[in-house]
MIDOSE-1310 file (N, C-alpha, C; in nm, 2 decimals, decimal comma, always signed):
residues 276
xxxx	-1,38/+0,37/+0,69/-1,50/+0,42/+0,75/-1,50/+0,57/+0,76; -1,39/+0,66/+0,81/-1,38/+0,76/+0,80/-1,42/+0,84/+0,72; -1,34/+0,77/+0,61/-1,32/+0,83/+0,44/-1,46/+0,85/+0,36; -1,56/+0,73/+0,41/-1,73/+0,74/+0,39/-1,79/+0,79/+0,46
xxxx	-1,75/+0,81/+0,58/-1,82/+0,91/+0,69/-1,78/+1,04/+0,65; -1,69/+1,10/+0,57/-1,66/+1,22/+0,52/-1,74/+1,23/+0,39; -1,73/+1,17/+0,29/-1,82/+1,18/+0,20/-1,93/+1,16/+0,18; -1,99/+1,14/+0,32/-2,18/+1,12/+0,31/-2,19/+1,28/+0,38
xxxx	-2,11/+1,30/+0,52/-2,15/+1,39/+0,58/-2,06/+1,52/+0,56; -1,94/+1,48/+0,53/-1,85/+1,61/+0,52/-1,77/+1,65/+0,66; -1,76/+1,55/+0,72/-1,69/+1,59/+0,89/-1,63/+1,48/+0,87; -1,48/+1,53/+0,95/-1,39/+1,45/+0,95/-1,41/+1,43/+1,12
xxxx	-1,41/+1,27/+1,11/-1,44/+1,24/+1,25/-1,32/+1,27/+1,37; -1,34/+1,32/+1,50/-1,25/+1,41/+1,58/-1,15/+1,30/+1,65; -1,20/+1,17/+1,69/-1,11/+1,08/+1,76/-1,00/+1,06/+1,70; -0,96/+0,99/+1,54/-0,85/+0,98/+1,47/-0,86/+1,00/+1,37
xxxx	-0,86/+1,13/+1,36/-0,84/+1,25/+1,24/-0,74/+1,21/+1,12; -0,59/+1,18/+1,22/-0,47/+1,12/+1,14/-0,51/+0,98/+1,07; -0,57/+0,92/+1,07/-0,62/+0,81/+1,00/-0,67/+0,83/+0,88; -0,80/+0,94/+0,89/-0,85/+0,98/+0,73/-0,78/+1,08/+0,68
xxxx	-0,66/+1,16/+0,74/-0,55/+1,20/+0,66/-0,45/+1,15/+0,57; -0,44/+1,02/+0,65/-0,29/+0,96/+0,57/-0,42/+0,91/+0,46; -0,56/+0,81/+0,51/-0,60/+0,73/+0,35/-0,61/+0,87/+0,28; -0,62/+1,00/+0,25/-0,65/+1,05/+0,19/-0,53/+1,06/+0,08
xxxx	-0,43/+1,10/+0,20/-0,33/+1,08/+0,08/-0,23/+1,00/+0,02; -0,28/+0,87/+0,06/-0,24/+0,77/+0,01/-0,30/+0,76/-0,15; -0,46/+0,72/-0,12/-0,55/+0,73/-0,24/-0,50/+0,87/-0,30; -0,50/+0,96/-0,30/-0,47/+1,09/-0,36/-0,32/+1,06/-0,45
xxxx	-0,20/+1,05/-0,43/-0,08/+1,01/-0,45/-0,07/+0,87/-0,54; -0,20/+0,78/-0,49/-0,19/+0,64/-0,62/-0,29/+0,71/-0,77; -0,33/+0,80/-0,74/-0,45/+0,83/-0,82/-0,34/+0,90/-0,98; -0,25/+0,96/-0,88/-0,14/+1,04/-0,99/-0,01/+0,99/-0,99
xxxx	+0,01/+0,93/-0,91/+0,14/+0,87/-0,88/+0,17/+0,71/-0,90; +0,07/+0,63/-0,97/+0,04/+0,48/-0,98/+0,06/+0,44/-0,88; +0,10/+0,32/-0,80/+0,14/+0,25/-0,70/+0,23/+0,31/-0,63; +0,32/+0,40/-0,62/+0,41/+0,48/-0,55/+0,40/+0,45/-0,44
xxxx	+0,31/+0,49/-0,32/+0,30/+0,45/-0,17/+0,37/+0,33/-0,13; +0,33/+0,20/-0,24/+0,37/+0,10/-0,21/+0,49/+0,01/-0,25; +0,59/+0,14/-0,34/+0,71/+0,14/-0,38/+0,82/+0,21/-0,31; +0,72/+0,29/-0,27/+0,83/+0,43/-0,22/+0,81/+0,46/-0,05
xxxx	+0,68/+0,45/+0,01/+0,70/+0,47/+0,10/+0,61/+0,44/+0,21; +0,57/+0,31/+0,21/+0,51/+0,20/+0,31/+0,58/+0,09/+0,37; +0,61/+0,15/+0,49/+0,69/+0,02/+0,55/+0,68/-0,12/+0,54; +0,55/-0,15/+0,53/+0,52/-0,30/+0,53/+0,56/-0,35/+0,39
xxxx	+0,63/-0,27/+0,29/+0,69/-0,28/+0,10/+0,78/-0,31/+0,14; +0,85/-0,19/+0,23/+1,00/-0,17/+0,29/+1,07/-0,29/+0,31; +1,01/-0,37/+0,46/+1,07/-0,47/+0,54/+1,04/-0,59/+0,45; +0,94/-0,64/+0,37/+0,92/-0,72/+0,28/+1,02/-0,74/+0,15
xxxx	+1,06/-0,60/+0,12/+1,17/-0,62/+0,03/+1,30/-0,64/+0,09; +1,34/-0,60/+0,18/+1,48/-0,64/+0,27/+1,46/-0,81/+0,29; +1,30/-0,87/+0,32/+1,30/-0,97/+0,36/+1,36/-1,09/+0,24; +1,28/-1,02/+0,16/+1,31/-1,12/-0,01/+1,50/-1,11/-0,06
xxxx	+1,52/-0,97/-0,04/+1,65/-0,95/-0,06/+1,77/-1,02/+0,01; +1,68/-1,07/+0,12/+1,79/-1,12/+0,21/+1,82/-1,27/+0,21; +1,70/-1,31/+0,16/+1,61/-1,43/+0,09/+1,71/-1,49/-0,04; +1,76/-1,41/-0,14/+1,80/-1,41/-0,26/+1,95/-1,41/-0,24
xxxx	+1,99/-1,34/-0,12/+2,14/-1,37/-0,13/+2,20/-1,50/-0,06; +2,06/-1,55/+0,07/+2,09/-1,65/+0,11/+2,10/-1,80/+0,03; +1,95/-1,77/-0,04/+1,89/-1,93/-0,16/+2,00/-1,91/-0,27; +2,06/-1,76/-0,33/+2,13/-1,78/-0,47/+2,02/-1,71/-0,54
xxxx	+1,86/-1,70/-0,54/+1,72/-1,68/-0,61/+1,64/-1,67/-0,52; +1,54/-1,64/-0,54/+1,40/-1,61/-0,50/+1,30/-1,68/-0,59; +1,20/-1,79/-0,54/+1,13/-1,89/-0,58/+1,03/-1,81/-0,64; +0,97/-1,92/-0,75/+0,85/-1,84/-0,85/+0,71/-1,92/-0,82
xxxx	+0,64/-1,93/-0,79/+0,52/-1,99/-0,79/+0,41/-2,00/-0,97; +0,39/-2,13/-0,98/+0,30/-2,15/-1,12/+0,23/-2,04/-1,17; +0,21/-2,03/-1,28/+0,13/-1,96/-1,33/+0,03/-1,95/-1,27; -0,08/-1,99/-1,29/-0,21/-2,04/-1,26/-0,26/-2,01/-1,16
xxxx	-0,14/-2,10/-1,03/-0,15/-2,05/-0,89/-0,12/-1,94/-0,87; -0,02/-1,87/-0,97/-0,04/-1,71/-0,92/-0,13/-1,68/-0,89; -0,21/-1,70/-1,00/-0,33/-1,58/-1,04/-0,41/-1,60/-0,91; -0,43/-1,73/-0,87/-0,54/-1,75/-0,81/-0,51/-1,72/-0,67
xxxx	-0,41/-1,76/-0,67/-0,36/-1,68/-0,49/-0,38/-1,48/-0,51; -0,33/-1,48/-0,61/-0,34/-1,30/-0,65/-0,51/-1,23/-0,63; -0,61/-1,34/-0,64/-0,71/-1,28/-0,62/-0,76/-1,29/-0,49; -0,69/-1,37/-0,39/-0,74/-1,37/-0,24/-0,73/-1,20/-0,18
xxxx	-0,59/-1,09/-0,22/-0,66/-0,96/-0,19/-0,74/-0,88/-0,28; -0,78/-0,94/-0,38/-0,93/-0,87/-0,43/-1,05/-0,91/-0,36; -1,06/-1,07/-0,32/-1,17/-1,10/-0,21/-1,16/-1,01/-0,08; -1,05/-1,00/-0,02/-1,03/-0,90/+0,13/-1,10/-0,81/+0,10
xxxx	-1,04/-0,73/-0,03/-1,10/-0,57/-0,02/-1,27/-0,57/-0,09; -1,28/-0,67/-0,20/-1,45/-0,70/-0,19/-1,54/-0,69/-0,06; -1,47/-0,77/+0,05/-1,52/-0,79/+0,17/-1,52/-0,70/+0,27; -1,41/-0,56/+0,25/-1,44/-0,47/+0,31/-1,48/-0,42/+0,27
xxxx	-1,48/-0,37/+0,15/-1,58/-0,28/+0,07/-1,74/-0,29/+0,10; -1,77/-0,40/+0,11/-1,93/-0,49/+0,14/-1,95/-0,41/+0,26; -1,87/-0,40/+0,39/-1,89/-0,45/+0,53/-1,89/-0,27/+0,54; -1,80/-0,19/+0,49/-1,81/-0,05/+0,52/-1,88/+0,00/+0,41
xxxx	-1,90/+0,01/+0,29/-1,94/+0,09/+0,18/-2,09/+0,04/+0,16; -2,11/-0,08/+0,21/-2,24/-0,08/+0,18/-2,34/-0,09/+0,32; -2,29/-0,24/+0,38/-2,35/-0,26/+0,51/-2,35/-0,21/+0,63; -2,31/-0,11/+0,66/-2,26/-0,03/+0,73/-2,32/+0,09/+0,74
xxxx	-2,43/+0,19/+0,77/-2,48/+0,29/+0,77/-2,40/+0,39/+0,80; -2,39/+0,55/+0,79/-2,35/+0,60/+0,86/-2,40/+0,67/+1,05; -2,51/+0,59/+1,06/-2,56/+0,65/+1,19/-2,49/+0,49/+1,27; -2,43/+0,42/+1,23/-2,39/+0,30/+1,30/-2,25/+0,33/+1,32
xxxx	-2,16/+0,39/+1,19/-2,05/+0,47/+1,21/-1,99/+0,58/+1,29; -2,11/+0,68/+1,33/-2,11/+0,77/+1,41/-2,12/+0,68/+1,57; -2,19/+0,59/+1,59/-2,21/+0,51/+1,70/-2,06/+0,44/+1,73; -2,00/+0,38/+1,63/-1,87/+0,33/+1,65/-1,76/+0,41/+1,65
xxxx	-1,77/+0,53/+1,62/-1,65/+0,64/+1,63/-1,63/+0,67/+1,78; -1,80/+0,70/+1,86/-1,74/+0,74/+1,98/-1,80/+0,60/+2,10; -1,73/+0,52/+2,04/-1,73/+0,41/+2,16/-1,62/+0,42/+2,24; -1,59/+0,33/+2,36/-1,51/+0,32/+2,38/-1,38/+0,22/+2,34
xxxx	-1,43/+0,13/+2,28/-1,33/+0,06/+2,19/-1,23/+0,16/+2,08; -1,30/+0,24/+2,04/-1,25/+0,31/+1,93/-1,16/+0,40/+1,99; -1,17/+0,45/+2,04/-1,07/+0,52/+2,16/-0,97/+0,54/+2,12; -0,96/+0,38/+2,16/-0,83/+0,30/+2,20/-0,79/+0,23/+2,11
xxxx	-0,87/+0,17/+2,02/-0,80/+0,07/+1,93/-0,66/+0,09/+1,83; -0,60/+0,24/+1,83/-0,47/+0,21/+1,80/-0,35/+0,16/+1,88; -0,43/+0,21/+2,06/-0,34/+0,10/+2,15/-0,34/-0,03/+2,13; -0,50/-0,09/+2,09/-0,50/-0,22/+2,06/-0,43/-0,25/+1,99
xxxx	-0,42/-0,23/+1,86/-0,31/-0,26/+1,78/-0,18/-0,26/+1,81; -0,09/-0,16/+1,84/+0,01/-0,12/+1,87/+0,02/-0,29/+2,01; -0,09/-0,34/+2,10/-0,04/-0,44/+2,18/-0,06/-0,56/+2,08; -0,17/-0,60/+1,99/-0,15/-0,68/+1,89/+0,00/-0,70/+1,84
xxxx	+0,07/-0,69/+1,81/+0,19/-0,70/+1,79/+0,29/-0,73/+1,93; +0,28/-0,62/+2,04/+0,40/-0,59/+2,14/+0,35/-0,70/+2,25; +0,24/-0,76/+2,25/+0,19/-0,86/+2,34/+0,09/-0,97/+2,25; +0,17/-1,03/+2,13/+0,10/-1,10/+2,05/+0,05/-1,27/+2,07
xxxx	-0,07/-1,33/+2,08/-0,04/-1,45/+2,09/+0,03/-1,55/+2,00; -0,03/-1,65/+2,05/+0,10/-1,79/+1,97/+0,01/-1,76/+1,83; -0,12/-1,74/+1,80/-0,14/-1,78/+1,68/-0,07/-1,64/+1,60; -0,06/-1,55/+1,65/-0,03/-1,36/+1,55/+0,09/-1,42/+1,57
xxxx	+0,19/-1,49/+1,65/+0,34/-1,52/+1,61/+0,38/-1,64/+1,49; +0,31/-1,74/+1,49/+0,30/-1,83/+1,40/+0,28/-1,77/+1,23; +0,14/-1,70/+1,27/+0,15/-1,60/+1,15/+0,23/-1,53/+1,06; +0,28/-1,45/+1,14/+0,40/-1,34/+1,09/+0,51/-1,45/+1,05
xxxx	+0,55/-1,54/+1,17/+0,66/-1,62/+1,15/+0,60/-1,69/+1,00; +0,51/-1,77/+0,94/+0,52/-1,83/+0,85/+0,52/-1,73/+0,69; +0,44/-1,57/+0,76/+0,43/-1,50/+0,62/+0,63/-1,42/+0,61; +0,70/-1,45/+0,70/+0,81/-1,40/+0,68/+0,90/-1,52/+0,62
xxxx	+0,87/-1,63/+0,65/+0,92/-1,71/+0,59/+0,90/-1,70/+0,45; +0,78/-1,71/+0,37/+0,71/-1,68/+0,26/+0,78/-1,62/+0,22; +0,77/-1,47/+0,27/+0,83/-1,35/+0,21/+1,00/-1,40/+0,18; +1,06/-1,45/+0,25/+1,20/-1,52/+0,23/+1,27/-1,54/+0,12
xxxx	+1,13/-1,64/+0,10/+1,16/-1,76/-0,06/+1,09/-1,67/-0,17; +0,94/-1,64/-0,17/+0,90/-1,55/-0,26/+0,91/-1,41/-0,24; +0,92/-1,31/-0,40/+0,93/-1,16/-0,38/+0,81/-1,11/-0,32; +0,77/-1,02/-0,21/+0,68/-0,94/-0,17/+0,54/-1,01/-0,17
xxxx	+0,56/-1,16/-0,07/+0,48/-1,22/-0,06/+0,31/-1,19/+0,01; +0,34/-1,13/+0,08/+0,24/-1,01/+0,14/+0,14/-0,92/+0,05; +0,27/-0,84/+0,00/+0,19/-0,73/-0,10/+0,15/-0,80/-0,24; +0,17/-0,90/-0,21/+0,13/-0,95/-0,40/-0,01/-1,04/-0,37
xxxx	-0,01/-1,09/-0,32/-0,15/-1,20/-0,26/-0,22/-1,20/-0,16; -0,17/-1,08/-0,07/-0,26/-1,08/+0,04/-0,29/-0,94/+0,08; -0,24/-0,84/+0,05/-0,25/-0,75/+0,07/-0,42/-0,64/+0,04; -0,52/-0,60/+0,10/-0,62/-0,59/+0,04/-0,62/-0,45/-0,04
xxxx	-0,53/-0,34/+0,09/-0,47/-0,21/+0,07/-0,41/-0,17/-0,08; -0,30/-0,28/-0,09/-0,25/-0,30/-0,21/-0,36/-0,31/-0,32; -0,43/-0,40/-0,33/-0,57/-0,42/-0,43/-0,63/-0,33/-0,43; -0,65/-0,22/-0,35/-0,75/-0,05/-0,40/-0,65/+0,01/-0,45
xxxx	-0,53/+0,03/-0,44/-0,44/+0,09/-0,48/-0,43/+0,05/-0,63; -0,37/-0,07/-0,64/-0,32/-0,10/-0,79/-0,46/-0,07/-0,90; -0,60/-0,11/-0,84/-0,68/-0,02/-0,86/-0,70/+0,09/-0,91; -0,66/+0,19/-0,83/-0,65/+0,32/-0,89/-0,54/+0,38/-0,94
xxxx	-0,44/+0,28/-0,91/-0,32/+0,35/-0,96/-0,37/+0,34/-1,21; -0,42/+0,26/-1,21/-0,42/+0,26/-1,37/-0,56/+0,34/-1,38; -0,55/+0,49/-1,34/-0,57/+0,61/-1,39/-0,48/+0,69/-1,36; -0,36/+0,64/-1,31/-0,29/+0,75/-1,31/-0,22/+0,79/-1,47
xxxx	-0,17/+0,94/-1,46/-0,12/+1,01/-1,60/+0,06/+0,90/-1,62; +0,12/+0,88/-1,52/+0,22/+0,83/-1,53/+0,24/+0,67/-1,52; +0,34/+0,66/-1,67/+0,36/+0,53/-1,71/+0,47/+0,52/-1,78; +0,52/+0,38/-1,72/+0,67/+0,32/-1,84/+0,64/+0,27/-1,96
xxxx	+0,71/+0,33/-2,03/+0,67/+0,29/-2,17/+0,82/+0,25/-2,23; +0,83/+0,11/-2,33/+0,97/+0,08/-2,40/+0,89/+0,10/-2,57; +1,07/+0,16/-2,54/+1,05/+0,15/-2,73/+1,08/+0,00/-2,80; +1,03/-0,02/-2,89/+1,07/-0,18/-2,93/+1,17/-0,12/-2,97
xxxx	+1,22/+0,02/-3,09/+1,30/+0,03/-3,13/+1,46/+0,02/-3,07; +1,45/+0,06/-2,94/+1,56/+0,06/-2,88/+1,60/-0,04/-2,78; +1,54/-0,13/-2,75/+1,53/-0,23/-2,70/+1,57/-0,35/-2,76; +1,65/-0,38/-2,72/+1,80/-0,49/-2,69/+1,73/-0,62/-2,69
xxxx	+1,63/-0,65/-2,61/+1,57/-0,73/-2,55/+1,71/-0,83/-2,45; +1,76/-0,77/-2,38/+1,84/-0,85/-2,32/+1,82/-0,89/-2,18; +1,63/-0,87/-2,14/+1,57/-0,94/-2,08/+1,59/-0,87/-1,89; +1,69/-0,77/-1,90/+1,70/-0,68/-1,77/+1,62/-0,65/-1,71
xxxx	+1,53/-0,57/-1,74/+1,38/-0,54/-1,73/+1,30/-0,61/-1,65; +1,28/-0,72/-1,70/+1,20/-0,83/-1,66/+1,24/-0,92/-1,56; +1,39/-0,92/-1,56/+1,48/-1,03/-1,46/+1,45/-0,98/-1,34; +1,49/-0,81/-1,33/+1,49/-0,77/-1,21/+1,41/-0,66/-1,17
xxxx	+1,22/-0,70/-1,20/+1,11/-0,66/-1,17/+1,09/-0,72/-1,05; +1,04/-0,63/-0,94/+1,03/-0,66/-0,80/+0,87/-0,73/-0,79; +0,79/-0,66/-0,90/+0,66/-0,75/-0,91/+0,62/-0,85/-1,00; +0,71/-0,92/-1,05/+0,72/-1,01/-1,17/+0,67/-1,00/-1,27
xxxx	+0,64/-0,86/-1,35/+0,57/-0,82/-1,47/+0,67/-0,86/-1,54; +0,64/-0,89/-1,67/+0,73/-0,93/-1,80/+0,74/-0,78/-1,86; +0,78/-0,68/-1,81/+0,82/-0,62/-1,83/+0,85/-0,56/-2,02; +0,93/-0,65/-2,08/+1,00/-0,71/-2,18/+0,87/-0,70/-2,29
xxxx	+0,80/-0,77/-2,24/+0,66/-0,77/-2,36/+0,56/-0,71/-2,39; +0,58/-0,59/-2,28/+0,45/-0,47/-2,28/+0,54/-0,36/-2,37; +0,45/-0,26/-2,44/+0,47/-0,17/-2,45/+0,46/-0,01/-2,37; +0,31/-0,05/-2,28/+0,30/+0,05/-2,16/+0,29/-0,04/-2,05
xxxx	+0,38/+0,02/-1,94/+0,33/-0,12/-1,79/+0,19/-0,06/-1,74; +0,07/-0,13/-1,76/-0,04/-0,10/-1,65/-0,07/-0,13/-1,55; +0,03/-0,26/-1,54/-0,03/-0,35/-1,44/-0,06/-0,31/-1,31; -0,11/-0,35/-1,26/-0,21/-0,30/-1,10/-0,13/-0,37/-1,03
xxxx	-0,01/-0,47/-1,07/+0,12/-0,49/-0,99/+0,22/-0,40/-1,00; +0,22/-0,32/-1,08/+0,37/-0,21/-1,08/+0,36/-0,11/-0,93; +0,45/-0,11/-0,89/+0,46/-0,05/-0,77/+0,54/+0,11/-0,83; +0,57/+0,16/-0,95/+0,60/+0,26/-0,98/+0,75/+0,27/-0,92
xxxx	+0,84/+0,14/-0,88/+1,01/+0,15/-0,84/+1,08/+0,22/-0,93; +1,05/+0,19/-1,08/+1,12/+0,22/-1,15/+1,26/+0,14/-1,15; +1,28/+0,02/-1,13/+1,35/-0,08/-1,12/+1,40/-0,10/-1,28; +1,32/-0,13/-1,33/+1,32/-0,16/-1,47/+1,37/-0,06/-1,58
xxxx	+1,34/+0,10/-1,52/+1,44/+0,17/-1,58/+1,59/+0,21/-1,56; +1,61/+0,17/-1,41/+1,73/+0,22/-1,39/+1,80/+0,07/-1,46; +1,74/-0,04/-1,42/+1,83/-0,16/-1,50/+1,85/-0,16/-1,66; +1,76/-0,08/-1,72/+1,77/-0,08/-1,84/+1,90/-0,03/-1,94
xxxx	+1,99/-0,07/-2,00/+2,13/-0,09/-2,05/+2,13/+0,03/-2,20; +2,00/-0,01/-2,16/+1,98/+0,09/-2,35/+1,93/+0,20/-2,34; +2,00/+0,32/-2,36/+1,90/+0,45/-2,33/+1,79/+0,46/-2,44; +1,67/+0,52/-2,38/+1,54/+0,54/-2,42/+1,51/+0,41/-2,45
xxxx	+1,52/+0,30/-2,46/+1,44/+0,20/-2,44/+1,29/+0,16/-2,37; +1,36/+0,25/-2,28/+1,23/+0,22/-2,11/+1,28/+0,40/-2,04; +1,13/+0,45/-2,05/+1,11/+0,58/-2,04/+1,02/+0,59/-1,91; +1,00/+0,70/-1,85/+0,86/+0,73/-1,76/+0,86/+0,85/-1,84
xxxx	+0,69/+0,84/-1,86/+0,66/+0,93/-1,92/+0,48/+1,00/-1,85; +0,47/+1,09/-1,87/+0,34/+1,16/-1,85/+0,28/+1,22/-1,93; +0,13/+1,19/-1,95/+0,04/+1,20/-1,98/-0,06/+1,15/-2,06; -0,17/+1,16/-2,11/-0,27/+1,09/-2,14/-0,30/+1,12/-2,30
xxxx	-0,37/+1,01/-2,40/-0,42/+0,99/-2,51/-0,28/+1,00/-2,56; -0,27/+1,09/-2,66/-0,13/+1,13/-2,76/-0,02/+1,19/-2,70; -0,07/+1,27/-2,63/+0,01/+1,36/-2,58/+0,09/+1,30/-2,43; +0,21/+1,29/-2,49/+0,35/+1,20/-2,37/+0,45/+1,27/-2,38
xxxx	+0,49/+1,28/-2,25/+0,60/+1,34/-2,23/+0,70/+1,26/-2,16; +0,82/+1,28/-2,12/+0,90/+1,18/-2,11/+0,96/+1,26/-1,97; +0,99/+1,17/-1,84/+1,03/+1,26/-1,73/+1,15/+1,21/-1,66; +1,24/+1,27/-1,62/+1,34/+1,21/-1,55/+1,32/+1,14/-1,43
xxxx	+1,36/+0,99/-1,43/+1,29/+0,90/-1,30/+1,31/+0,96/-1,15; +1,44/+1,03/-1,19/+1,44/+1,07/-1,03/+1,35/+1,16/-1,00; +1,30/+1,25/-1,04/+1,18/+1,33/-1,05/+1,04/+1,26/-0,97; +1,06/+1,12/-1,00/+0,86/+1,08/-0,96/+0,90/+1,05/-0,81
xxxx	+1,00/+0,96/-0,76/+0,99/+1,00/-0,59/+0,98/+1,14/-0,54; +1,06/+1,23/-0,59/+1,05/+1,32/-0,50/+0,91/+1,42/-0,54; +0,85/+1,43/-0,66/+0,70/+1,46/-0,66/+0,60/+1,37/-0,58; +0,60/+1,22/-0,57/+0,53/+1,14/-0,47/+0,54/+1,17/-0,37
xxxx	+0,68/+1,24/-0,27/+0,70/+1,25/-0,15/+0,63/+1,37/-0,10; +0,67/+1,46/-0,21/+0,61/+1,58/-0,14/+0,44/+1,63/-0,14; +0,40/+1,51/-0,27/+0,27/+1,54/-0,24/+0,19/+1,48/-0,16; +0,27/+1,36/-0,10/+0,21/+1,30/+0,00/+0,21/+1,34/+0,16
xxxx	+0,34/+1,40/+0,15/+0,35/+1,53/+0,28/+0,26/+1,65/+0,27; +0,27/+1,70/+0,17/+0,16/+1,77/+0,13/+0,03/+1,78/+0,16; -0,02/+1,66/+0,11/-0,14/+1,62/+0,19/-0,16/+1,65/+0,33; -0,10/+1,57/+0,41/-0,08/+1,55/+0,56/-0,07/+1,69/+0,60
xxxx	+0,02/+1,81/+0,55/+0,03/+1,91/+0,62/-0,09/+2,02/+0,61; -0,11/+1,95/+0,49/-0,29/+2,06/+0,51/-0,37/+2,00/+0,56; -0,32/+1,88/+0,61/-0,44/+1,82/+0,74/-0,42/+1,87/+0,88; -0,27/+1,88/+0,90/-0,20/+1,93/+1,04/-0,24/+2,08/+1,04
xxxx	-0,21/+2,14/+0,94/-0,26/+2,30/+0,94/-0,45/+2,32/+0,95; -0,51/+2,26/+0,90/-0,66/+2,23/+0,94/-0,67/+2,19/+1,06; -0,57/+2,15/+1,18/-0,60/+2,10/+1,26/-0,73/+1,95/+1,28; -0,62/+1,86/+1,17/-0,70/+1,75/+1,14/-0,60/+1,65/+1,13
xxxx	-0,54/+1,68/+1,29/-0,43/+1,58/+1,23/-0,40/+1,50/+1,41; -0,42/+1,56/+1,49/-0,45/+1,55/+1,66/-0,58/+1,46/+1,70; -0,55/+1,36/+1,76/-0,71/+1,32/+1,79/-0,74/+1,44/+1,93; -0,88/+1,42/+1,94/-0,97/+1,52/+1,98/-1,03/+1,44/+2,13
xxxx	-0,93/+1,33/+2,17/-0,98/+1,25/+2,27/-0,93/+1,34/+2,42; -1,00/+1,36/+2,53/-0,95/+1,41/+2,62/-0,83/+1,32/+2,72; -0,74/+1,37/+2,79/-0,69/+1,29/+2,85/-0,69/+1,17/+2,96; -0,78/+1,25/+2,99/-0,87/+1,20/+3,12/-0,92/+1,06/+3,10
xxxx	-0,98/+1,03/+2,97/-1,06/+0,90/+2,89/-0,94/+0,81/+2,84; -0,81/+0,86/+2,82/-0,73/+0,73/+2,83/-0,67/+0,72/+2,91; -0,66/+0,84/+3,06/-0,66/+0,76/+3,17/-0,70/+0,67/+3,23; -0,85/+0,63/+3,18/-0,91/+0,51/+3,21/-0,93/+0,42/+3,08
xxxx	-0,92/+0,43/+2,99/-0,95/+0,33/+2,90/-0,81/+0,25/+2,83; -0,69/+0,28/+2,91/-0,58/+0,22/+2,90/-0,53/+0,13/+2,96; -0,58/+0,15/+3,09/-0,62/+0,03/+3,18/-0,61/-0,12/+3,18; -0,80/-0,07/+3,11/-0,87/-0,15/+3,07/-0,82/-0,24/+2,97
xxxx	-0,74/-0,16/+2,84/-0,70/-0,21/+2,72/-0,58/-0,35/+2,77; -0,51/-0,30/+2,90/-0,39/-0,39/+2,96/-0,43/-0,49/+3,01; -0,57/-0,47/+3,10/-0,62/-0,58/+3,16/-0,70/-0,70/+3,06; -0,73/-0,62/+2,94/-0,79/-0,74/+2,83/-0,68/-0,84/+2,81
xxxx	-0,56/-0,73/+2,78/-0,47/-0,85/+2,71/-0,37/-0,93/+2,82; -0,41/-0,86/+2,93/-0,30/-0,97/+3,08/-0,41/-1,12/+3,07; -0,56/-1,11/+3,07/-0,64/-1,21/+3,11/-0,62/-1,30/+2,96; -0,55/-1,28/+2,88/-0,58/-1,37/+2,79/-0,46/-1,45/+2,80
């Protein structure tokens, strides 16, 4: 909502500034950096891959789900973000957005959240408990089929300039690649990875046995250049800090709430969640 309330009107809204900073440079960082964010540095990737990891040493493997059923579970976070896209991008005015920025709900609703979790009911614990379970048996259960965030991202990540590319020539085929892809791309049988599952780990090249086989490389049409892997986190990192600090230096990085108003609307937020 922010992020459209900035591009219709050009004001970054003053309650939670830090909000349309980070989507800024999240989207900004997938745009040039593919999936990166959700490789390199989103917790909810993080704890999901410790989960599956932990998953793999306990089962021996990590479970695969059908073809078919992939796909079709894979498009439940293309419906999410359809459905937000609908609900803010279209249905959603911005004189209805300016009305919901300075409510009083909005205030607060990072407290809300923050108790969403720290005072959760039985059904948000069932939840989590059955999507951690998931995540257990399958890799990155979350970010692969439900994730909606992920879905705008892998989105825009196939414009970005940076891509793995294998030579057939040097390529072994001794199937490394593909074994130990954390998003189950077949790796093996592309020539460029585009997929809008590549999370940009670079898994695939450091497992790669055959030098120049499996390259990152930059740039667009003919012109490719070939870059050293360790190179793309730390360009991802800093451009993503980057971002952020020319929000904190704009002084767009502080909400703009007085204190006085979560003196009393903190309260309130406690008393919602004691009566339930």
């Amino acid at each position: 909502m922010a992020f459209k309330y900035f591009i219709l009107t050009g004001i970054i809204e003053p309650v939670h500034p830090a909000g349309f900073v980070l989507f800024a440079a999240i989207l900004g960082v997938s745009l040039v950096m593919k999936k990166g964010f959700c490789g390199w540095i989103c917790p909810v990737g993080t704890l999901s891959q410790l989960v599956w990891m932990a998953g793999e040493k306990a089962f021996g493997r990590n479970f695969r789900i059908g073809p078919f059923t992939d796909i079709s579970l894979r498009s439940l976070k293309y419906v999410l973000l359809g459905l937000f896209l609908f609900l803010i991008g279209i249905a959603m005015p911005p004189n209805m957005m300016a009305l919901f920025f300075i409510a009083d709900y909005y205030k607060v609703v990072d407290v809300r959240m923050m108790k969403f979790f720290t005072e959760m009911t039985m059904v948000t614990m069932w939840v989590l408990i059955a999507l951690a379970v998931l995540s257990l048996l399958y890799k990155n259960f979350w970010c692969r089929y439900l994730c909606p965030y992920g879905a705008l991202l892998g989105l825009l990540s196939r414009l970005s300039p940076f891509k793995v590319r294998r030579n057939e020539e040097k390529c072994t085929h001794c199937h490394a690649c593909t074994t130990h892809c954390p998003t189950l791309i077949d790796v093996e049988s592309k020539t460029v990875m585009k997929s809008e599952e590549c999370f940009g780990c670079l898994t695939c090249v450091s497992r790669c046995p055959s030098p120049g086989a499996l390259d990152l490389t930059v740039g667009a049409f003919k012109k490719v250049g070939v870059v050293k892997a360790y190179l793309f986190p730390i360009i991802l990192i800093v451009l993503f800090y980057l971002v952020i600090g020319i929000g904190m230096l704009a002084d767009k990085w502080n909400s703009k709430i007085p204190y006085v108003d979560y003196q009393q609307l903190i309260p309130e937020v406690q008393k919602d969640y004691s009566q339930r």
